[in-house]
N, C-alpha and C positions, 0 to 999 in steps of 0.2 A: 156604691158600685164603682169600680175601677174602669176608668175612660180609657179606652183603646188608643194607644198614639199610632196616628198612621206615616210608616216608613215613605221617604222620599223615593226609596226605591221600588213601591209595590206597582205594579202596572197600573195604564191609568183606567181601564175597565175592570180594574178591581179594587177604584176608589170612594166609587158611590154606588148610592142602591135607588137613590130619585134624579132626578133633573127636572128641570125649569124648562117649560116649552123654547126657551130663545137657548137654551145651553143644546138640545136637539137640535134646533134650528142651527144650531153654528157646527155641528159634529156634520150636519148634513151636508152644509155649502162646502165642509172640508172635501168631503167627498166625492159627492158631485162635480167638483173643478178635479180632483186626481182623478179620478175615473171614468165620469160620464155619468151621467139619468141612467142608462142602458145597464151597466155595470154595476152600477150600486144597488147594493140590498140594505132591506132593510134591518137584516139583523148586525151589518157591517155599521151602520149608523147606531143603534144601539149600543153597542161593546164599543165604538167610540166617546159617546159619552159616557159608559162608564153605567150601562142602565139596561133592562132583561127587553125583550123585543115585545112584553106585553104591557109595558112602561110607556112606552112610542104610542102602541095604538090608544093609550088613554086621550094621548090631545090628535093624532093625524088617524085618519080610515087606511090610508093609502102612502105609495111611496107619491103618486100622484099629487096627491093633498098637502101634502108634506116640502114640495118643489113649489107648490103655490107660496104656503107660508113661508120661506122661503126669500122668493121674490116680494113679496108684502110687503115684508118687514124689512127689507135691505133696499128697494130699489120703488116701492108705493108711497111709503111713508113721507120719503124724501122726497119725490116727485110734489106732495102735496104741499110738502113742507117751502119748496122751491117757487111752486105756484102762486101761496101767499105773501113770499117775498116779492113777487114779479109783480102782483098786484097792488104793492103799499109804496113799491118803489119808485121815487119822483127825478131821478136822476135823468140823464140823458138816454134813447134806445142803445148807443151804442156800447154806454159804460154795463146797458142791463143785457144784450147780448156778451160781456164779455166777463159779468160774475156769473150769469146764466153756466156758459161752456168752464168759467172756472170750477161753479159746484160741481156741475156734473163729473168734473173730474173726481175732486178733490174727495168728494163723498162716496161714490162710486167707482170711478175707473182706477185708482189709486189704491182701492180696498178689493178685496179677496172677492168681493161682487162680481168684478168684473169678468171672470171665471164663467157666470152663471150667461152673459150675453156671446160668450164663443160658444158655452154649451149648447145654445138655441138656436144657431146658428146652426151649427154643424147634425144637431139631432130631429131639426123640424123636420125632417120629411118623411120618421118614422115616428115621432107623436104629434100629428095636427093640430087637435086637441091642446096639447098645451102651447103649441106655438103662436094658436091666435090668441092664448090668454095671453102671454108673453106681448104680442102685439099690440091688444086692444089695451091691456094695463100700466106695460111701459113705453110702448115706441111711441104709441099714439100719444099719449099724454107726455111724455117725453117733447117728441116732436112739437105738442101745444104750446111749451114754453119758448122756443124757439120761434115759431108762426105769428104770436102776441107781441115778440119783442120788435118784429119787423113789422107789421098791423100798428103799431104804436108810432114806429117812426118815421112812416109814409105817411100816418093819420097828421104825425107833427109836421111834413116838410123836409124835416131830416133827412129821410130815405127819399132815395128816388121810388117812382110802384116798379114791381117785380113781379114774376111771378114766384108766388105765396110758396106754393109745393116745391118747387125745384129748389129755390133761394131755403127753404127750411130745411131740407135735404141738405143742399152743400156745407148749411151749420156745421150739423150734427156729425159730418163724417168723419170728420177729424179725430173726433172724441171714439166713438165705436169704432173706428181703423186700428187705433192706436190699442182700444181695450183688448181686441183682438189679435193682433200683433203680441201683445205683453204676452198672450197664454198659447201661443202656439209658434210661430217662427221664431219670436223673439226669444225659446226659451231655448232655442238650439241654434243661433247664429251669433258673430260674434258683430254685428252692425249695432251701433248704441244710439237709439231714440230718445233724447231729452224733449219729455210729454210737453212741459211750459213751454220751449221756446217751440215747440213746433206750432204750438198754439198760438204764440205770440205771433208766429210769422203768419199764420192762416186769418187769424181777424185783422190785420192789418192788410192784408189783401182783399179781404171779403168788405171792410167796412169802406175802403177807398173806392172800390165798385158801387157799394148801397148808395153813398153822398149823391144827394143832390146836386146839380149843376148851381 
């Protein structure tokens, strides 16, 4: 039987007839960041990867379900994955608050992810529901690696005590300002944020306050 060659130029939803749940999952974050939660349909996700709209409800229920997977896979895994380095790590609190706010970049804010924390942002208050998943799965545990790093280095002497909530707040802002920034002012001004050095400047300020006298 004669094997079909497929032209470079066929559209790309008329290049497959399956997909791989993370090949949805990435059709979906396409969309979700150009358009919104609100906006996107699920058959728009489908004909993005390239797959009929009863393809999709084989592995999601929902466009709901679908936005979880989603976040799991792009922003849970690594969370977890960040935690076990946080936990094995012997170094100083200060070098581990400063690969800490590096992954969180490097892995997230830096990648197409970042998309998915202006969308939560901007749509929480027309689905709650998913915002306190969003909350309870990233910010919270997000936030955890942050709280650990400084509980570690007031435990050591290093840090001077803080308070825990505010000081783990002012971490984290930099990084979610900046992700924020990338997908909405930043995509229509012409002011240029270099993400490292702002970081650089930000824990070099933040760590000079933590010291110990």
């Amino acid at each position: 039987m004669d094997i079909p060659v497929k032209s470079a130029e066929t559209p790309r939803w008329e290049r497959r007839k399956e997909a791989r749940p993370s090949e949805l999952m990435d059709a979906a974050l396409e969309l979700f960041v150009e358009k919104g939660f609100a906006a996107t349909r699920l058959d728009d996700v489908a004909k993005r990867a390239g797959v009929s709209k009863g393809t999709l409800y084989l592995y999601f229920d929902s466009k709901e379900d679908l936005l979880k997977a989603v976040v799991r896979e792009g922003y849970v895994a690594r969370i977890a994955d960040a935690e076990a380095y946080a936990r094995a790590f012997t170094g100083t609190s200060a070098e581990l608050l400063r690969d800490i706010m590096g992954m969180w970049w490097t892995q997230v804010g830096a990648t197409p992810m970042a998309g998915i924390t202006k969308l939560m942002i901007a749509e929480a208050g027309n689905f709650p529901e998913l915002a306190r998943f969003y909350h309870d799965e990233v910010m919270h545990r997000g936030m955890g690696l942050f709280t650990y790093a400084l509980q570690r280095g007031i435990a050591s002497g290093e840090f001077r005590p803080v308070n825990l909530e505010h000081a783990t707040r002012l971490c984290c802002a930099p990084v979610v300002m900046t992700m924020i920034w990338k997908h909405s002012l930043g995509l229509c001004t012409h002011d240029e944020l270099v993400p490292e050095a702002y970081f650089e400047t930000h824990l070099d300020m933040l760590l000079r306050g933590l010291r110990s006298a």
